[in-house]
C-alpha positions, 0 to 999 in steps of 0.5 A: 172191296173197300169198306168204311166204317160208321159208328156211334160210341156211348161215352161210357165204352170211350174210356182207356179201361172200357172192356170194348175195343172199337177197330175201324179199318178195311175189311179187305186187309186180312193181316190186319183184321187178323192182328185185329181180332189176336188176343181178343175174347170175342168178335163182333161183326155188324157188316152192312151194305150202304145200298139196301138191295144192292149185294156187294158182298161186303158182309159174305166177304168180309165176314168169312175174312173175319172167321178165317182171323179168328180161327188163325189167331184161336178167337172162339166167340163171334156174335153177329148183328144185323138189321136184314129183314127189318122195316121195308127189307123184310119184302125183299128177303128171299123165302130162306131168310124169312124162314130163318128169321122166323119159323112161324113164317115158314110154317104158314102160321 
């Protein structure tokens, strides 16, 4: 599993003092994604597939590669983003997802 990372950076989070550390690498290196994430207060995790419907298994893969560095270095807090279900991904969704995203939806409401 080979990842590349794309990212935009406010000027304001680029300097040597900013609170936010940007790592770009290759989600399948756990020693380096556990090197990555040992001493930090919280991890932030925006995996995505280049192709829309195409399940490469990047985010499942990567993000629990992720969970295992983290609880191998002590590092609790985990936020996750994604933007699954927005715009035309939503008609793709299976039932749980949607559920998920919004009860109101499995409620018939």
């Amino acid at each position: 599993m080979r990842s590349r990372l794309w990212y935009a950076i406010p000027k304001a989070w680029q300097s040597d003092g900013a609170a936010l550390k940007l790592f770009a690498g290759d989600i399948s290196q756990f020693e380096v994604i556990k090197d990555t994430v040992r001493g930090q207060d919280a991890v932030v995790c925006a995996l995505g597939a280049r192709e829309l419907y195409t399940n490469s298994g990047i985010r499942a893969k990567g993000t629990r590669a992720i969970i295992e560095a983290m609880k191998a270095t002590g590092v609790k807090r985990l936020v996750v983003i994604s933007s699954m279900g927005i715009g035309e991904s939503w008609n793709h969704l299976p039932f749980f997802n949607k559920a998920l995203f919004n009860p109101d939806y499995a409620l018939g409401i």
